[in-house]
C-alpha positions as a Python dict, from the first residue, in 0.01 Angstrom:
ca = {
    (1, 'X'): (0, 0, 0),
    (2, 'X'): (-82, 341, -142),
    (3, 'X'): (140, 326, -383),
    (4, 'X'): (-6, -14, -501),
    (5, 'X'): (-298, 184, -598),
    (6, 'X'): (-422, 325, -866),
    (7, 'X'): (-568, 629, -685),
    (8, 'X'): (-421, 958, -739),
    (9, 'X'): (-494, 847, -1150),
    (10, 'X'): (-840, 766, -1078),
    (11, 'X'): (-932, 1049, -870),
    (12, 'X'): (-785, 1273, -1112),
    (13, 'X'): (-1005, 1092, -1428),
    (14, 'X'): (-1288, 1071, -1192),
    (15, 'X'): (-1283, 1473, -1153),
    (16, 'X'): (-1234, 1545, -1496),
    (17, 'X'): (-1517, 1346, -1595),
    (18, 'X'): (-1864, 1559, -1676),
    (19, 'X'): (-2093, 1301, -1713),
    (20, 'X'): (-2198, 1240, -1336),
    (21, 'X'): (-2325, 866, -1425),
    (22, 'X'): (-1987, 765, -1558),
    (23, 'X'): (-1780, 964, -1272),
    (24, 'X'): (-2010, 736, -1007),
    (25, 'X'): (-1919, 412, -1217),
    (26, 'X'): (-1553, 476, -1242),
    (27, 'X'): (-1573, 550, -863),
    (28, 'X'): (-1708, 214, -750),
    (29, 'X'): (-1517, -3, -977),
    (30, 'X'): (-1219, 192, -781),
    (31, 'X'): (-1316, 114, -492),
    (32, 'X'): (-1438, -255, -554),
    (33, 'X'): (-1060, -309, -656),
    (34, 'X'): (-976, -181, -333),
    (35, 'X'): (-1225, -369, -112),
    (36, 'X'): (-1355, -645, -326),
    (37, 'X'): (-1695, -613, -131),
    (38, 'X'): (-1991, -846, -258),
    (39, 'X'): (-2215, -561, -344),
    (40, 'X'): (-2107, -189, -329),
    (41, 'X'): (-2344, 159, -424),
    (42, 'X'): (-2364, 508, -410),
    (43, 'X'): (-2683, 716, -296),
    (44, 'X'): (-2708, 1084, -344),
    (45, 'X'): (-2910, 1339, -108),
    (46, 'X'): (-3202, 1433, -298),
    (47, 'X'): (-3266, 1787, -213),
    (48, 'X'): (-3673, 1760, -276),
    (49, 'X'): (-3782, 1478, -75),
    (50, 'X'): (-3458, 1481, 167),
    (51, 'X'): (-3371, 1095, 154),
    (52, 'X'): (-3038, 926, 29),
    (53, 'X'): (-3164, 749, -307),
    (54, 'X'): (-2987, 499, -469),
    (55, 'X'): (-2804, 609, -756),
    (56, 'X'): (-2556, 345, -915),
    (57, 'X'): (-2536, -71, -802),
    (58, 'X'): (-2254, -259, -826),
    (59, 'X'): (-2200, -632, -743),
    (60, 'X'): (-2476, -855, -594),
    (61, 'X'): (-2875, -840, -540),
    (62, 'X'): (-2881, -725, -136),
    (63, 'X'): (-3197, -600, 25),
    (64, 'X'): (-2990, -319, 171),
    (65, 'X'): (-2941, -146, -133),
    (66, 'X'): (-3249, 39, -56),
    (67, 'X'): (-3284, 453, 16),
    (68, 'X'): (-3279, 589, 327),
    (69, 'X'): (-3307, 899, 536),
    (70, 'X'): (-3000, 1057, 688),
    (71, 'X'): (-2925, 879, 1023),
    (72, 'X'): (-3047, 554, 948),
    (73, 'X'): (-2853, 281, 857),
    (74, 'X'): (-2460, 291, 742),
    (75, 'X'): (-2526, 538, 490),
    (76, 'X'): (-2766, 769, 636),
    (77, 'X'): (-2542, 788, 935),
    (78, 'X'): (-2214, 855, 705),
    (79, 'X'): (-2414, 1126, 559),
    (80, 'X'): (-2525, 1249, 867),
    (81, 'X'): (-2203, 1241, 1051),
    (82, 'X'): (-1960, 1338, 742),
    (83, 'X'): (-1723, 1075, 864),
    (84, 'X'): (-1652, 691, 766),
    (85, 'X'): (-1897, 446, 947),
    (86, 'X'): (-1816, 51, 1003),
    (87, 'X'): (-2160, -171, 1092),
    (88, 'X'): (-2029, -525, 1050),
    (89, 'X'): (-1930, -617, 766),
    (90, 'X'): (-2075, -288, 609),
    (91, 'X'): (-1907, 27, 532),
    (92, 'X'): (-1972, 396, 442),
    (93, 'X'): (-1784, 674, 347),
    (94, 'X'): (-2007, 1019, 273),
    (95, 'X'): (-1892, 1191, -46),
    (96, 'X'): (-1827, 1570, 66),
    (97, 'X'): (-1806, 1851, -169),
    (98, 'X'): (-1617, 2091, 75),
    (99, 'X'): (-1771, 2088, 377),
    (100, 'X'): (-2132, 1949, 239),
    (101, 'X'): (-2221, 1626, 223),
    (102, 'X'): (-2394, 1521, -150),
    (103, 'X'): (-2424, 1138, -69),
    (104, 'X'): (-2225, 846, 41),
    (105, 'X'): (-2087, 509, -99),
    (106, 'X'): (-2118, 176, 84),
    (107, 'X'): (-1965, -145, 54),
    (108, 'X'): (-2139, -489, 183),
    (109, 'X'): (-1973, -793, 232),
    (110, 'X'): (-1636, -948, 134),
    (111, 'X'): (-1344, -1059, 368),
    (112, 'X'): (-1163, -722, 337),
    (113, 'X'): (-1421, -491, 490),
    (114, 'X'): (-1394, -797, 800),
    (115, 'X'): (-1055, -616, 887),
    (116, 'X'): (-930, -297, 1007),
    (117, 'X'): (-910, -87, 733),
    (118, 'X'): (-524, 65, 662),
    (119, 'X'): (-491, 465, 684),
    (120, 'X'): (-329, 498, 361),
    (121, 'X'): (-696, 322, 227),
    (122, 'X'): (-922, 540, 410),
    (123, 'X'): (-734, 843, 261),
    (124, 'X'): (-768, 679, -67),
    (125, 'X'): (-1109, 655, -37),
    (126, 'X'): (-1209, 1006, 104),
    (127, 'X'): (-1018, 1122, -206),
    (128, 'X'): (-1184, 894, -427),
    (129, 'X'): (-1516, 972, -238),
    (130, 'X'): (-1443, 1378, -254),
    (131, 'X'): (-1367, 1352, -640),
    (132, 'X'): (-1716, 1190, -745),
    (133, 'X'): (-1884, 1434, -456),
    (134, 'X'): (-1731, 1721, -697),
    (135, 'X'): (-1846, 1591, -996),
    (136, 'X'): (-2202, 1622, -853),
    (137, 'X'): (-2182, 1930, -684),
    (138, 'X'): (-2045, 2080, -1003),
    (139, 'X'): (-2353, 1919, -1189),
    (140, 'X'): (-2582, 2016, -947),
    (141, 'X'): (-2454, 2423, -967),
    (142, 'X'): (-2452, 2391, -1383),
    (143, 'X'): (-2810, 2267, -1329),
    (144, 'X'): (-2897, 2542, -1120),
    (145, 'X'): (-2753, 2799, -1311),
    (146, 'X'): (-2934, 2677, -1608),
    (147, 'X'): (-3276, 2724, -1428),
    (148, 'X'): (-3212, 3043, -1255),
    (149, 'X'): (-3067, 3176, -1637),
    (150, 'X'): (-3379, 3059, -1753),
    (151, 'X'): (-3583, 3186, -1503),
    (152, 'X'): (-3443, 3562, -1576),
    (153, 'X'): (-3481, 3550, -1906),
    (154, 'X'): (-3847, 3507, -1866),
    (155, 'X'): (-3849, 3768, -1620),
    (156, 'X'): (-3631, 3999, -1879),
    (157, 'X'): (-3855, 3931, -2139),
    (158, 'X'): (-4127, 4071, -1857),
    (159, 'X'): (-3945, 4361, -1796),
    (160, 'X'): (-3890, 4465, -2148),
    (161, 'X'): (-4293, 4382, -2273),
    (162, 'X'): (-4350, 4618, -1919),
    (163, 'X'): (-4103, 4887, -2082),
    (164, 'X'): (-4265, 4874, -2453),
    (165, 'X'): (-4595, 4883, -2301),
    (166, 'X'): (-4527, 5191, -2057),
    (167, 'X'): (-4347, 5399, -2356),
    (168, 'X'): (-4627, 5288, -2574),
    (169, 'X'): (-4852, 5471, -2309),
    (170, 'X'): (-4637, 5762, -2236),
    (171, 'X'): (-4641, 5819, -2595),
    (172, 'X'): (-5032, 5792, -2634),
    (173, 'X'): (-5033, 6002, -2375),
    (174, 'X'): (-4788, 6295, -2485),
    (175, 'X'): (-5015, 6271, -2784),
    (176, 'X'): (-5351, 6310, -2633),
    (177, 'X'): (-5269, 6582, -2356),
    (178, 'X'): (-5083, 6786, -2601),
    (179, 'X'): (-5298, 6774, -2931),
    (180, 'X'): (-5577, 6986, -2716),
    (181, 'X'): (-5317, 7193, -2592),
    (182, 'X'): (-5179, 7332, -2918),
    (183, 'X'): (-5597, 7384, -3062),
    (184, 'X'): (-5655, 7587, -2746),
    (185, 'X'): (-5261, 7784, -2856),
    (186, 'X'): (-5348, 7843, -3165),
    (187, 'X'): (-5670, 8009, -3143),
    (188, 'X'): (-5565, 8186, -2833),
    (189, 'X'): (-5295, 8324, -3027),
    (190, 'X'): (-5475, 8451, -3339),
    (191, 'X'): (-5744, 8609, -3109),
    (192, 'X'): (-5491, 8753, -2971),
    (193, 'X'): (-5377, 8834, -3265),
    (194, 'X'): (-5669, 8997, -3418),
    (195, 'X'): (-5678, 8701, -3686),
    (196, 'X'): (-6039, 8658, -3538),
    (197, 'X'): (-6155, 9045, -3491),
    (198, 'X'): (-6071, 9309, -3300),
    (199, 'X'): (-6093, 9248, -2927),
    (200, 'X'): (-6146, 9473, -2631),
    (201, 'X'): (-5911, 9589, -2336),
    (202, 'X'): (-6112, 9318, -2163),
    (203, 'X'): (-6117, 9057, -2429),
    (204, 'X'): (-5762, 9131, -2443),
    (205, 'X'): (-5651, 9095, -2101),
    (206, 'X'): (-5840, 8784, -2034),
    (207, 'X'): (-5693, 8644, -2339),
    (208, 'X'): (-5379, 8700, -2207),
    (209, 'X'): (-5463, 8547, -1918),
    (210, 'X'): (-5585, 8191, -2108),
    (211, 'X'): (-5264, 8215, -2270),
    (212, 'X'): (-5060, 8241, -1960),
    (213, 'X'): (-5235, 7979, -1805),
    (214, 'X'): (-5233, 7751, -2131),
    (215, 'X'): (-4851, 7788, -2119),
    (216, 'X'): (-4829, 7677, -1690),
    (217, 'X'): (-5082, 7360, -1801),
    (218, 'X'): (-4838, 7244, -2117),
    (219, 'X'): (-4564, 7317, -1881),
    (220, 'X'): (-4704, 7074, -1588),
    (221, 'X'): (-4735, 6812, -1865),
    (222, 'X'): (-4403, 6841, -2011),
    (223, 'X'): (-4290, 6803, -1614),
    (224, 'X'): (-4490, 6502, -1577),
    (225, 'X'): (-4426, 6333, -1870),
    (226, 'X'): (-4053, 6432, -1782),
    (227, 'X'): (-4044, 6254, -1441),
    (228, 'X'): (-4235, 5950, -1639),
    (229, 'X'): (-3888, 5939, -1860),
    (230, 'X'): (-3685, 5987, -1582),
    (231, 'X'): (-3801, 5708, -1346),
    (232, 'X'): (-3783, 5477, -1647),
    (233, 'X'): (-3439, 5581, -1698),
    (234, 'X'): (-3497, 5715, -2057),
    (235, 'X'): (-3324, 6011, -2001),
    (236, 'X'): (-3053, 6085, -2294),
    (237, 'X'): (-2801, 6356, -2208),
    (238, 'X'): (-2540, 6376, -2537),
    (239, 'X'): (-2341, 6576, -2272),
    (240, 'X'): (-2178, 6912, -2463),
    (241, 'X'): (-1896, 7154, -2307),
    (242, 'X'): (-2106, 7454, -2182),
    (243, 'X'): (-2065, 7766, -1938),
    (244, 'X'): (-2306, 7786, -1662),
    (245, 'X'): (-2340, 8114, -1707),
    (246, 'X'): (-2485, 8093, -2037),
    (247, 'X'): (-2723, 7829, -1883),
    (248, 'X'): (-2832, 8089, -1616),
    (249, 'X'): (-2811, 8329, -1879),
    (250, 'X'): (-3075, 8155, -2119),
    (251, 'X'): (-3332, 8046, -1804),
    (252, 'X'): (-3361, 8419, -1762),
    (253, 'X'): (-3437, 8499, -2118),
    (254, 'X'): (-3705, 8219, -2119),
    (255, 'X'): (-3874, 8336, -1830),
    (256, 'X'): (-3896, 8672, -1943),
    (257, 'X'): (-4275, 8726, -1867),
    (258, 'X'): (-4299, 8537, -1591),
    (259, 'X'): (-4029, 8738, -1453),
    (260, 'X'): (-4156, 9084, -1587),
    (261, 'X'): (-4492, 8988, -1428),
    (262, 'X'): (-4387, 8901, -1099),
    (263, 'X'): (-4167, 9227, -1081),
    (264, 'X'): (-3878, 9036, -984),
    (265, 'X'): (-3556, 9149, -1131),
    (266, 'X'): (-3276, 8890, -1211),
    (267, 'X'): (-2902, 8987, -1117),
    (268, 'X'): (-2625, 8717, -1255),
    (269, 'X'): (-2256, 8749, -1182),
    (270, 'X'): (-1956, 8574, -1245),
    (271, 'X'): (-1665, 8718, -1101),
    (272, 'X'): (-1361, 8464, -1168),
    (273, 'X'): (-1510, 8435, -1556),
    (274, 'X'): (-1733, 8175, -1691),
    (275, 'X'): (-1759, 7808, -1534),
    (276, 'X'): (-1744, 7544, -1800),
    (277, 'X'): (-1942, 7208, -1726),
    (278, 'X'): (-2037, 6883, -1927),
    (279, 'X'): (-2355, 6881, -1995),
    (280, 'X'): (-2755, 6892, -2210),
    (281, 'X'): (-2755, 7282, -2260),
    (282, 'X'): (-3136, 7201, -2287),
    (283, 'X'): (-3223, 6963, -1980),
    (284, 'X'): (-2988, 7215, -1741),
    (285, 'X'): (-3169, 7526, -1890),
    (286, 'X'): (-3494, 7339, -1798),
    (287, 'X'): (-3313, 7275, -1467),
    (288, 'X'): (-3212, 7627, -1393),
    (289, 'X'): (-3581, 7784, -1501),
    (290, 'X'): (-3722, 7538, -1258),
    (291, 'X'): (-3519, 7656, -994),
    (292, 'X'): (-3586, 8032, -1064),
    (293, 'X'): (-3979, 7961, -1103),
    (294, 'X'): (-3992, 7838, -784),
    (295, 'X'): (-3928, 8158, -567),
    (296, 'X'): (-4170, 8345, -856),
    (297, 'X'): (-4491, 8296, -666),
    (298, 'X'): (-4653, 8613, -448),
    (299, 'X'): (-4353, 8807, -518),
    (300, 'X'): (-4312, 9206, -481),
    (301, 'X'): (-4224, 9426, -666),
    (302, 'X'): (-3872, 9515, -670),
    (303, 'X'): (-3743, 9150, -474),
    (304, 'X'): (-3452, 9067, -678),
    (305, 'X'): (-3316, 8682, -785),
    (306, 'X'): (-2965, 8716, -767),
    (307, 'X'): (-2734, 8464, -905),
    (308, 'X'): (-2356, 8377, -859),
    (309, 'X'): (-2155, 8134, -1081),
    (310, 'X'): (-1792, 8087, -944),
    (311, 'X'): (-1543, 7773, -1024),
    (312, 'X'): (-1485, 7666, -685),
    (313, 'X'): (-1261, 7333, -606),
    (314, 'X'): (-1292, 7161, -885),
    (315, 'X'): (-1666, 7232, -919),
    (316, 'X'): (-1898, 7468, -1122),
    (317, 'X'): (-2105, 7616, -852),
    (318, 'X'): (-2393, 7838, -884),
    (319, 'X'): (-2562, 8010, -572),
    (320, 'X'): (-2895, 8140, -619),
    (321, 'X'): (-3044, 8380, -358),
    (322, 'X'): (-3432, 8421, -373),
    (323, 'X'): (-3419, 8745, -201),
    (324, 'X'): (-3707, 8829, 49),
    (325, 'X'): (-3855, 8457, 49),
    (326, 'X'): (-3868, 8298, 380),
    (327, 'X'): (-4020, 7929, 391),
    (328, 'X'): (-4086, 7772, 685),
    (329, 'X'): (-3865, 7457, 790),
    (330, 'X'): (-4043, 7213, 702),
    (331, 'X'): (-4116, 7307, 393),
    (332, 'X'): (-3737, 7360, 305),
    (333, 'X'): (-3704, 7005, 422),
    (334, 'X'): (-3940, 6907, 170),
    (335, 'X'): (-3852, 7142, -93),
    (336, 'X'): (-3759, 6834, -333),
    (337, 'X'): (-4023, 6625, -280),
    (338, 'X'): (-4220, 6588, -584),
    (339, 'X'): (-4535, 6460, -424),
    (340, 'X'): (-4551, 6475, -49),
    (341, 'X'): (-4725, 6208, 144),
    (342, 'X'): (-4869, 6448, 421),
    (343, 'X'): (-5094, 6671, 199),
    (344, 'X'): (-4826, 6961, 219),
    (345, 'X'): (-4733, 7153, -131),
    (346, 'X'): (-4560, 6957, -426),
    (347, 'X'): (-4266, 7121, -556),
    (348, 'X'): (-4252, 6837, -899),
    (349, 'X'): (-4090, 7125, -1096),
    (350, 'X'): (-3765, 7182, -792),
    (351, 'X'): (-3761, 6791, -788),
    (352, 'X'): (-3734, 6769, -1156),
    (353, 'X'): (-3452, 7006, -1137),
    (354, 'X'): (-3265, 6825, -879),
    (355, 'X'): (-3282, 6456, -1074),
    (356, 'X'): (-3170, 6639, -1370),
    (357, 'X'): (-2861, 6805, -1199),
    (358, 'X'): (-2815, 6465, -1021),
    (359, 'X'): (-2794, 6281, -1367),
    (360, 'X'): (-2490, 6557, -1438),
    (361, 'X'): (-2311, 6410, -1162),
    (362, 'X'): (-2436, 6751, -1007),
    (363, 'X'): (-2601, 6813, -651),
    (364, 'X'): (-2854, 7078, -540),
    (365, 'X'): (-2898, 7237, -180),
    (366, 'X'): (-3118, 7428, -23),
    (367, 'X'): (-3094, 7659, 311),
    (368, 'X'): (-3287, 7952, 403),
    (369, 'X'): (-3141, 8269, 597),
    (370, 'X'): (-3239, 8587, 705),
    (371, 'X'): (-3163, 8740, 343),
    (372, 'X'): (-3414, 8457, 154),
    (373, 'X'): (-3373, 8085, 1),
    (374, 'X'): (-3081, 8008, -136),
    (375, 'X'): (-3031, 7742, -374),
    (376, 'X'): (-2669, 7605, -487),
    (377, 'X'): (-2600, 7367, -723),
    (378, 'X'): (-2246, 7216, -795),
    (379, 'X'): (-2138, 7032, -1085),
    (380, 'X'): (-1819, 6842, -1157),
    (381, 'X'): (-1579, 7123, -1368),
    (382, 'X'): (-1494, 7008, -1755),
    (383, 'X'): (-1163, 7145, -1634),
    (384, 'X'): (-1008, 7138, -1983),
    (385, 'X'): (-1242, 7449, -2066),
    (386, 'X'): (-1257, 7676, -1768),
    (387, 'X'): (-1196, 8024, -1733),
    (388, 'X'): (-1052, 8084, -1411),
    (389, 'X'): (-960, 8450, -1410),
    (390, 'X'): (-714, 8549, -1105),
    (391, 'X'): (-659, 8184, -1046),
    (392, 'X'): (-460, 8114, -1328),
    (393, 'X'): (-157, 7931, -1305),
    (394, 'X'): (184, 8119, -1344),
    (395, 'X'): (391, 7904, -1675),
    (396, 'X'): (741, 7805, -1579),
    (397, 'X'): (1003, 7602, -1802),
    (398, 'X'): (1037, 7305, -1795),
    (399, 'X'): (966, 6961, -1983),
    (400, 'X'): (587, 6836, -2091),
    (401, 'X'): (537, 6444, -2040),
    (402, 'X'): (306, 6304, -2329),
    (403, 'X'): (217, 5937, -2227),
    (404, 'X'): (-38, 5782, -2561),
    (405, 'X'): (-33, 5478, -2616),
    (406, 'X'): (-177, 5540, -2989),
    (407, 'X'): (164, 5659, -3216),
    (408, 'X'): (-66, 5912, -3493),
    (409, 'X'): (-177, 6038, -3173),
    (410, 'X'): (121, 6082, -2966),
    (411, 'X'): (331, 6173, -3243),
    (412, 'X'): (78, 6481, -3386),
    (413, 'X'): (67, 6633, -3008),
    (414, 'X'): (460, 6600, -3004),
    (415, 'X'): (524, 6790, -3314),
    (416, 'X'): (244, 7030, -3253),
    (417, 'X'): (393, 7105, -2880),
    (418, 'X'): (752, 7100, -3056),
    (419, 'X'): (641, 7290, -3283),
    (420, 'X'): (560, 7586, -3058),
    (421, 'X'): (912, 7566, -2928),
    (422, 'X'): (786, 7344, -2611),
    (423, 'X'): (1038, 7059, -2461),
    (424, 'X'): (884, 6733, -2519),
    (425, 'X'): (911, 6373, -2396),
    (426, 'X'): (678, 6088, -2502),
    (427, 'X'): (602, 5777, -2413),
    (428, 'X'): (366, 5499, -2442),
    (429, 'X'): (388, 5298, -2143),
    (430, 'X'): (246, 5402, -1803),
    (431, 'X'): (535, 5240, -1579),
    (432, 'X'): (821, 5418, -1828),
    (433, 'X'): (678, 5745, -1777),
    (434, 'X'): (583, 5668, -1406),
    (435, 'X'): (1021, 5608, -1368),
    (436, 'X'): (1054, 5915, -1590),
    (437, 'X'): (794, 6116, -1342),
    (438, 'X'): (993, 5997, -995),
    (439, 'X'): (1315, 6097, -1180),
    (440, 'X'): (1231, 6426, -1298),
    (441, 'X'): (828, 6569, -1229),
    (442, 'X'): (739, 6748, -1572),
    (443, 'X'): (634, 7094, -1640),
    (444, 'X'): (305, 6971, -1758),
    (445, 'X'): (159, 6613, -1769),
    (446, 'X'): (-78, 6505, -2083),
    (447, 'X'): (-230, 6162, -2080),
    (448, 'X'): (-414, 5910, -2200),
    (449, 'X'): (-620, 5678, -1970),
    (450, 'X'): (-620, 5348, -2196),
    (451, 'X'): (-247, 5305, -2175),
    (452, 'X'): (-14, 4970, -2118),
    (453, 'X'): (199, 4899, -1844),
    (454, 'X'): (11, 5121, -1571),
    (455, 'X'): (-300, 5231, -1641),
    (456, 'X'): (-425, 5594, -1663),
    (457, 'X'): (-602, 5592, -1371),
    (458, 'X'): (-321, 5466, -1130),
    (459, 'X'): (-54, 5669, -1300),
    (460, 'X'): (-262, 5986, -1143),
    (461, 'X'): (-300, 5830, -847),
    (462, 'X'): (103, 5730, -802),
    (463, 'X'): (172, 6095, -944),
    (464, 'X'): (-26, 6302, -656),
    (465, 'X'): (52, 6069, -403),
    (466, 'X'): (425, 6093, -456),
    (467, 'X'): (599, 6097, -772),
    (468, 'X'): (487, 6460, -875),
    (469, 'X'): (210, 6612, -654),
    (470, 'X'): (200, 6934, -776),
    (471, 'X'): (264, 6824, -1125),
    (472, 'X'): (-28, 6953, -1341),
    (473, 'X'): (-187, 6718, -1515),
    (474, 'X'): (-409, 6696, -1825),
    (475, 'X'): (-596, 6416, -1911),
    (476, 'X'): (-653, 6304, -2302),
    (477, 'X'): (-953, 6079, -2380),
    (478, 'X'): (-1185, 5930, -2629),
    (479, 'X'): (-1338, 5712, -2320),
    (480, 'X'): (-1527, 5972, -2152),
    (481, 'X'): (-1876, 5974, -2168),
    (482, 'X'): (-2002, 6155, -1978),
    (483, 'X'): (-2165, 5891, -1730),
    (484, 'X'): (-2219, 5995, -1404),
    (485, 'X'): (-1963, 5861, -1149),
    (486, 'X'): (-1716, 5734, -1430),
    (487, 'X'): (-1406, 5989, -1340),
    (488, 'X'): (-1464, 5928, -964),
    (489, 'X'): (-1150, 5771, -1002),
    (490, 'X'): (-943, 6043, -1098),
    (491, 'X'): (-1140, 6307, -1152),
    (492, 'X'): (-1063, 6516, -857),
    (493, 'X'): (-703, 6479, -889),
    (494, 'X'): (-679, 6645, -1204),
    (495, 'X'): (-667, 7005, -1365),
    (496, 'X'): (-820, 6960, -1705),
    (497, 'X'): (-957, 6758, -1946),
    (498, 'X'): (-920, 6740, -2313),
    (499, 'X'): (-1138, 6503, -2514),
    (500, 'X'): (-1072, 6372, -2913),
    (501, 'X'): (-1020, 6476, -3106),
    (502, 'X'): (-796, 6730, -2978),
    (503, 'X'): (-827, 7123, -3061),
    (504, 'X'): (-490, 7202, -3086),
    (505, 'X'): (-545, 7571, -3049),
    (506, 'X'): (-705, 7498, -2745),
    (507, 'X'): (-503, 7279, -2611),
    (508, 'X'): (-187, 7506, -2664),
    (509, 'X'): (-378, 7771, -2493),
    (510, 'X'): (-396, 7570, -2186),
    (511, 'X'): (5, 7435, -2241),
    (512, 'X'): (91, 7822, -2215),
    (513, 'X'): (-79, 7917, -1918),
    (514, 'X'): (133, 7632, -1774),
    (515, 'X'): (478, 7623, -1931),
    (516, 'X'): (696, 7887, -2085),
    (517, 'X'): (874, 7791, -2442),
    (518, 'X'): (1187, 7689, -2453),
}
C-alpha cells in the first residue's frame, strides 16, 4: 500500500516548504487522502500559555476541534505520550521534531479510521507528521534567532554608548589632572631655574623636593589612567623587534635620580648576547622601570639591583635580584595586586607591569630568598633575531627546503639563497614538500604558514614529530601580528622567525650559521 502513496514526494515538498502555514496545509490534505476522515487538524504547543491551539482545519464543523492541554483528549495525550493514540473513531499522531514534540494532527470520523490502521500507513504518517514538525521547529529557531540577534544588538549598541562615554571621561580626565600638573612643572622648573630670582640652599632644596614629588603624582596618574586603558582593552602595542637588554638598559637611564637618590647601584648582564623579543619598546620600558621602582623604597646605600637577561628555551628571560630586600610572605603573595581588599599596601605600579608583560604573551614571577626579591619575567623569543652566543648552531651541507606558496616570493629567496652558492629546493604545496621532507630532511627548512595542500602549521607539527625532528626550521610570514597566543600553535617548535618583507642580509646571516655553501 506504501507504494500506492504519494508519501516519500510529499514529505519531501512538505520539508522544503518555508512557509509553516502552507507546510501544515499540504500535510493534512496528505493525510485526508490517506484517511478520508470527516474533519482532520493540526494544533501546535504554544510555548507561552502551554496548551495545544488549533492551528489549521480541514473538513467539517466538529466541536472537538477545540485547544487543549497536553493529556487531555486524543491530542493532548499524543502530545503527551509522543506516540499515535486511537479514541474511537478519533486519531492522533504528535508531530516530533527529534525527540520534542511541537504539536499533533488528528483525524475525526470516516470509515477508515473504524479499522486497524496498516504499518506501512502509520510509518507514512509519522514521516508525514515529522516533516511538518520540522518545518515548525525550523521556524520556531529562525524566530528565535531573530529576537535574540535583535536583542544583542541593542545590548551592543549599550556597550559601545558605555565605551564612548567612559573614553569621553578618561579623556576629560587626562585633561583636567594633567593641565595643573604641567602649571605646577613649569614654574617649579624656572624657580628652579632662577627664571624667577635667585633662590637659597633652602629654597633650592625644597624646590627640588616639589619637583620630585610633582614627577611621583604625574606618574600615579599616568598609572591610573593606564590601568583605565587597560581594563577597557585599549591597549595598542604596534609590536617592534627589540633586545631586552636595551629595554633594561633604557629603564635604568630613566630612573637615573631616583636611582642616584636611593644609593642603589644597577648591575645588568647578558652573558649569551642580547635577547631579542616582539614587542612596544615604550610600554616594556614602562614595564621594566616599574619593576625596578618597586624595590627603590628605604633602600641603603650601596644595595645593588642586579639584572640578568639570558635566552633560555625559547624564551627571553630576565631575572632581577633586588638585593638586600626581604618582604614578608604575604606581601610577596600580593605583590601584584593593584588594590588589595584587606587594607594591606597597593603595588598598582608592579601590577601595571605584569598586565603589560602579560599582553606580550610574557609572564612575571616573584620569589624571595635569603639574597632579596627576585623578579623574572619571560617572554616568547622573536627567534629570527636572537643572539645566542655559545649556543650557536654548527652549519653543515646539505639542501634548504623553501615551501611559498606566493611565486615573486619563492622565486626571489631561491635566487638570493642560489645566489650565495646554497642548494635549493622549492615548493609550493605543503604535502609535496612534507613527501620531499620524509624522503630526505633538509639542511634548513624556510616556510610560509598560508600554504595549500598542508598547512603551515601542521607541516611543523608532522616535521618534529617525525619526518625531520631535528630539522631547523624557519618560519616566513606576513600573518603575524603579534597577538598574544596566535603562534601557540607552532611557536615552540620552531627556531626563528622571519617576517615580510624579508631582509635578505639578515636572513642569509641566519642560513650560514646553519648550512655551509655548496
Amino acid at each position: 500500500m506504501m507504494s500506492e502513496l504519494p508519501v516519500a514526494s510529499a514529505v519531501r515538498a512538505i520539508a522544503e516548504e518555508k512557509k509553516v502555514p502552507e507546510a501544515l496545509k499540504k500535510t493534512l490534505s496528505v493525510v485526508d487522502g490517506l484517511l478520508r476522515p470527516r474533519t482532520a487538524f493540526i494544533s501546535l504547543h504554544d510555548e507561552r500559555d502551554g496548551r495545544l491551539a488549533v492551528a489549521v482545519v480541514r473538513g467539517r464543523s466538529d466541536e472537538r476541534v477545540v485547544a487543549v492541554e497536553p493529556g487531555e483528549g486524543p491530542s493532548g495525550r499524543a502530545f503527551a505520550e509522543r506516540s499515535i493514540v486511537r479514541d474511537g473513531a478519533a486519531l492522533a499522531i504528535p508531530m516530533l521534531a527529534g525527540d520534542e514534540p511541537v504539536g499533533t494532527i488528528t483525524c475525526l470520523g470516516g470509515a477508515r479510521l473504524r479499522e486497524p490502521l496498516p504499518e506501512e500507513v502509520e510509518e507514512a504518517l509519522f514521516a508525514l507528521a515529522g516533516s511538518a514538525a520540522l518545518v515548525v521547529a525550523l521556524a520556531r529557531a529562525r524566530e528565535d534567532l531573530e529576537r535574540r540577534g535583535r536583542e544583542l544588538r541593542i545590548a551592543l549598541e549599550g556597550l559601545r554608548e558605555r565605551d564612548r562615554v567612559r573614553d569621553s571621561v578618561l579623556s576629560h580626565l587626562s585633561h583636567e589632572l594633567r593641565t595643573p600638573l604641567t602649571t605646577i612643572k613649569l614654574y617649579l622648573d624656572m624657580a628652579q631655574g632662577g627664571k624667577l630670582g635667585e633662590l637659597g640652599e633652602r629654597q633650592r632644596h625644597a624646590v627640588a623636593i616639589c619637583q620630585r614629588n610633582a614627577d611621583r603624582l604625574l606618574r600615579l596618574i599616568n598609572d591610573l589612567l593606564l590601568t583605565a586603558r587597560l581594563e577597557a582593552g585599549q591597549m595598542a602595542l604596534d609590536p617592534r623587534p627589540l633586545g631586552l637588554r636595551s629595554v633594561m638598559n633604557e629603564a635604568f637611564s630613566l630612573l637615573g635620580d631616583e636611582l642616584e637618590e636611593a644609593r642603589v647601584k644597577p648591575a645588568l648582564s647578558a652573558p649569551l648576547g642580547e635577547a631579542f623579543i616582539r614587542g612596544n619598546r615604550d610600554r616594556l620600558v614602562e614595564a621594566m622601570m616599574h619593576l625596578v621602582e618597586r624595590g627603590l623604597e628605604g633602600r641603603r646605600e650601596g644595595t645593588r639591583i642586579l639584572v640578568d637577561v639570558v635566552p633560555e628555551d625559547r624564551r627571553g628571560v630576565l631575572r632581577l635580584l633586588h638585593e638586600g630586600l626581604h618582604l614578608p610572605p604575604e606581601e610577596v603573595e600580593h605583590l601584584f595586586s593593584a588594590f588589595r581588599a584587606d587594607g594591606g599596601r597597593s603595588n598598582l605600579g608592579l601590577a601595571i607591569a605584569r598586565r603589560i608583560v602579560s599582553l606580550h604573551g610574557g609572564t612575571v614571577q616573584a620569589r624571595a630568598t635569603a639574597d632579596g626579591l627576585w623578579l623574572e619575567v619571560s617572554f616568547p623569543l622573536y627567534a629570527g633575531a636572537v643572539a645566542t652566543g655559545a649556543r650557536a648552531p654548527s652549519p653543515r651541507p646539505g639542501e634548504i627546503l623553501v615551501v611559498e606558496d606566493d611565486d615573486d616570493c619563492r622565486n626571489g629567496i631561491v635566487e638570493a639563497l642560489t645566489a650565495e652558492r646554497f642548494r635549493v629546493r622549492a615548493f609550493s604545496d605543503g604535502r609535496e614538500a612534507l613527501e620531499r621532507i620524509r624522503q630526505s630532511p633538509p639542511a634548513l627548512l624556510l616556510l610560509d604558514l598560508r600554504i595549500p595542500g598542508v598547512d603551515g602549521a601542521r607541516l611543523i607539527r608532522e616535521v618534529r614529530e617525525g619526518a625531520g625532528p631535528t630539522t631547523p626550521i624557519y618560519v616566513i610570514s606576513g600573518a603575524i601580528d603579534g597577538s598574544v597566543g596566535q603562534e601557540d600553535a607552532w611557536g615552540a617548535q620552531v627556531d626563528g622567525v622571519f617576517e615580510k618583507p624579508i631582509n635578505f642580509p639578515f636572513l642569509l646571516e641566519r642560513v650560514r650559521e646553519y648550512v655551509t655553501p655548496a
